[in-house]
C-alpha positions as CSV (number, residue, x, y, z in Angstrom):
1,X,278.6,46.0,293.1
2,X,276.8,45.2,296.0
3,X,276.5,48.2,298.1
4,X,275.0,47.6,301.9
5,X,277.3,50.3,303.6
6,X,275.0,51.8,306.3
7,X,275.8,55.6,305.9
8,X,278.6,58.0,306.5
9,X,281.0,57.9,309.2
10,X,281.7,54.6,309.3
11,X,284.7,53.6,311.0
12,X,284.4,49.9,309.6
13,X,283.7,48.4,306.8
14,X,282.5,44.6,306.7
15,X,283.6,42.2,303.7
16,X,279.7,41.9,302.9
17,X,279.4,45.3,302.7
18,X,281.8,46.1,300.0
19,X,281.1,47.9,297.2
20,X,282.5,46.0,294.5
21,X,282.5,42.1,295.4
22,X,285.5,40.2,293.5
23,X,285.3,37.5,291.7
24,X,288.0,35.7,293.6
25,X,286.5,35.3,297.2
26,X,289.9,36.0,299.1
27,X,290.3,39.2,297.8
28,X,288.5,41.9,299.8
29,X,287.5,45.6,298.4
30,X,287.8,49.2,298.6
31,X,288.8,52.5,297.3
32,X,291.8,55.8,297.8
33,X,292.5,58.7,295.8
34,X,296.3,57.6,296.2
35,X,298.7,61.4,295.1
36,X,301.8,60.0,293.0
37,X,305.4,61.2,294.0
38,X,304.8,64.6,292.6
39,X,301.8,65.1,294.7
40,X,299.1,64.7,291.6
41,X,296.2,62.8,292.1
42,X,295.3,60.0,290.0
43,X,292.4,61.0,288.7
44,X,293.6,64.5,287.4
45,X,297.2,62.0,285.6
46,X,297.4,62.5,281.6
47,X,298.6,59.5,280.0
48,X,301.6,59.8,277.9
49,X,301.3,59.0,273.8
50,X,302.1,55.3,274.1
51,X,300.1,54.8,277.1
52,X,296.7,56.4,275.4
53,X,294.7,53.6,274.7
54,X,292.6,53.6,271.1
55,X,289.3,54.8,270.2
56,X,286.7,52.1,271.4
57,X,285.8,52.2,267.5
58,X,289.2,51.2,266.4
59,X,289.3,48.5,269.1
60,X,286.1,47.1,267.6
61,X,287.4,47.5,264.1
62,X,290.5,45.2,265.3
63,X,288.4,42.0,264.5
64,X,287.2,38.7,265.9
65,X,290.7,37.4,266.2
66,X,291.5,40.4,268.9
67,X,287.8,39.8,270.5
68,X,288.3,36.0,271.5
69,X,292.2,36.3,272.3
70,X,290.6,38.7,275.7
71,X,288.6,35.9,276.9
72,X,291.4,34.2,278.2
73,X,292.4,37.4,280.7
74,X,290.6,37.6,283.9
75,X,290.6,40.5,285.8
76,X,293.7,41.8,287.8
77,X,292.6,43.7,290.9
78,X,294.9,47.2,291.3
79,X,297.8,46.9,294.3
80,X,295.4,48.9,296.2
81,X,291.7,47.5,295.4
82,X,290.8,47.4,298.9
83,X,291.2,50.3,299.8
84,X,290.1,52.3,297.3
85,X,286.7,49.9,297.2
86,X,286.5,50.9,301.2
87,X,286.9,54.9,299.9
88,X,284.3,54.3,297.1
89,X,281.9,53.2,299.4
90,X,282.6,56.1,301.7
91,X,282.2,59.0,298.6
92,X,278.6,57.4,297.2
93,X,277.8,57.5,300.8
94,X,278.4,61.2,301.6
95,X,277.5,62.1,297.8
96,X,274.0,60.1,298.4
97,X,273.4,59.6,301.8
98,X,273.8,55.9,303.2
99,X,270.1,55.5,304.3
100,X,268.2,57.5,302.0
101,X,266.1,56.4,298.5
102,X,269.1,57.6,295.7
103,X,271.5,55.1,297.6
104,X,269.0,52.2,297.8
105,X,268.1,52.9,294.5
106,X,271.8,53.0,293.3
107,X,272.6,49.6,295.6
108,X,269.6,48.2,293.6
109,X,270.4,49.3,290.3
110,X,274.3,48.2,290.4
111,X,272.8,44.8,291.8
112,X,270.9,44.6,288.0
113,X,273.8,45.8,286.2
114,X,276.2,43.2,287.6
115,X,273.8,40.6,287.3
116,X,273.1,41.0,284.0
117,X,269.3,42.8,284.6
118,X,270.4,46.2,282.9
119,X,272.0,47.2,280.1
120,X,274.9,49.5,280.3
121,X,273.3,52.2,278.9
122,X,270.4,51.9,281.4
123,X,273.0,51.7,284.3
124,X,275.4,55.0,283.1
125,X,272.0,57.3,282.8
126,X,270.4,55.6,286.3
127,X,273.7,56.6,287.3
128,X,274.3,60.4,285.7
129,X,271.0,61.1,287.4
130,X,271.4,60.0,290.8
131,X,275.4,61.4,291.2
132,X,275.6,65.3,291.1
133,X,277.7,66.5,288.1
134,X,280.8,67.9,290.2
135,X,281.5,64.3,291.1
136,X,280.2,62.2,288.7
137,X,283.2,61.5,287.1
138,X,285.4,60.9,289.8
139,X,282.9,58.2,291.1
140,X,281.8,56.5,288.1
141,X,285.4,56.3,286.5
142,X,286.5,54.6,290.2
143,X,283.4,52.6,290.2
144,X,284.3,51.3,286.5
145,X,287.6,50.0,287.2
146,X,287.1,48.3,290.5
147,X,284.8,46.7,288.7
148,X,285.8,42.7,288.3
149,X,284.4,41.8,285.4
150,X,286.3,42.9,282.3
151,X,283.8,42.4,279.6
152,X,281.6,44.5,281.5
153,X,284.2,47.4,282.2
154,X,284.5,47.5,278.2
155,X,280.8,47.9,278.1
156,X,281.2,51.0,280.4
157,X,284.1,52.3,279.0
158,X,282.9,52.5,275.7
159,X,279.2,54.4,277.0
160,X,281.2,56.6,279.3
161,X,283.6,57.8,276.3
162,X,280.3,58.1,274.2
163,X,278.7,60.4,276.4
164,X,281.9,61.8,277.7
165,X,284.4,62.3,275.3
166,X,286.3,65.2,277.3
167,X,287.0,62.9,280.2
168,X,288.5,60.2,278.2
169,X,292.0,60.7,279.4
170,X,291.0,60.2,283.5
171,X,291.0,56.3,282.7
172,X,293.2,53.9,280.1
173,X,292.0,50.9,278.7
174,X,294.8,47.8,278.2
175,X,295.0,46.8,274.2
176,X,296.1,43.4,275.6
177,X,293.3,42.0,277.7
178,X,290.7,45.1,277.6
179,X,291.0,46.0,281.5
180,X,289.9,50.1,282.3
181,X,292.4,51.1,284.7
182,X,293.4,54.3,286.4
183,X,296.6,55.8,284.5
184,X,298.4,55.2,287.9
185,X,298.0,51.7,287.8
186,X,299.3,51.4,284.0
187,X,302.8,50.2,285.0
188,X,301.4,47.4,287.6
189,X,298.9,46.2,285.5
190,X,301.7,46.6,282.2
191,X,304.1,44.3,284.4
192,X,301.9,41.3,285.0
193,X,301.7,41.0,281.1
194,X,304.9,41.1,281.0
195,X,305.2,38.2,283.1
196,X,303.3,36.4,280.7
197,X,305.3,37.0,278.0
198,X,308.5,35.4,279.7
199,X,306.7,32.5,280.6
200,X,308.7,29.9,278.3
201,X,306.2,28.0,275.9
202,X,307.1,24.1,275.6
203,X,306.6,22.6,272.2
């Protein structure tokens, strides 16, 4: 995540300066706290029984077998991703202040993380300090699955259940490919594995 917004109040927001940089260069970023057709927001959804995604224990009990099948997924970016990346840059903004020392310092330290520089555990805590408590979760949850890199959104997934096992429910995690998604993007991200399964194998 490379985060070079200048400050709040920004009208526009440049493709260098997104917030989370995909892997695929045509696909620009951003972020919306989009209200379903009953007016809820997605962040506040429940997920239904079948859509609850297991333990990150169990899913490391699953085995090697479920571990290398995953490296074949790449990321799929949500129907929305740029816009909510272009919100997400907006709320660390206003939450930190675009010019002052906590933003730098969280630019810097998501810089590290992406590029491999900090462990996950160093980034959640850098985080949890910098992003007051009232909207930690709503940040961090957003930032983790904009996030294009889905080994890495495991990695975060797991720390931020560790740490915050109440909260589990405010994101999903696919048992297919491992992607951490919001539960209102569960059916679009449900349908392109779908797809995959119709695909007709030649033999």
């Amino acid at each position: 995540f490379d985060l070079k917004s200048k400050g709040p109040g920004l009208n526009f927001i440049r493709a260098e300066d997104l917030l989370v940089k995909p892997a695929n260069p045509s696909l620009q970023s951003q972020w919306n706290s989009k209200k379903d057709s009953n007016g809820a927001m997605s962040n506040g959804e429940k997920a239904s029984e079948y859509e609850k995604s297991p333990s990150p224990e169990k899913q490391i009990k699953g085995g090697k077998k479920s571990a290398k099948s995953r490296e074949q997924f790449v990321f799929l970016p949500p129907l929305d991703f740029q816009e909510r990346n272009s919100a997400l840059i907006s709320s660390v903004s206003n939450v930190l202040g675009g010019k002052s020392l906590e933003f730098k310092k969280f630019r810097e330290t998501s810089g590290k993380f992406r590029s491999g520089g900090l462990s996950c555990k160093e980034y959640f805590t850098i985080c949890r300090k910098l992003i007051s408590e009232d909207n930690f979760v709503d940040i961090f949850t957003e930032l983790m699955v904009l996030l294009p890199d889905i080994k890495k959104q495991e990695e975060l997934y797991k720390e931020f259940v560790k740490k915050l096992p109440d909260e589990r429910e405010k994101v999903w995690q696919c048992h297919i490919c491992g992607q951490v998604c919001m539960l209102s993007d569960i059916e679009y991200h449900m349908s392109s594995h779908s797809k995959d399964n119709e695909f007709p194998v030649l033999s």
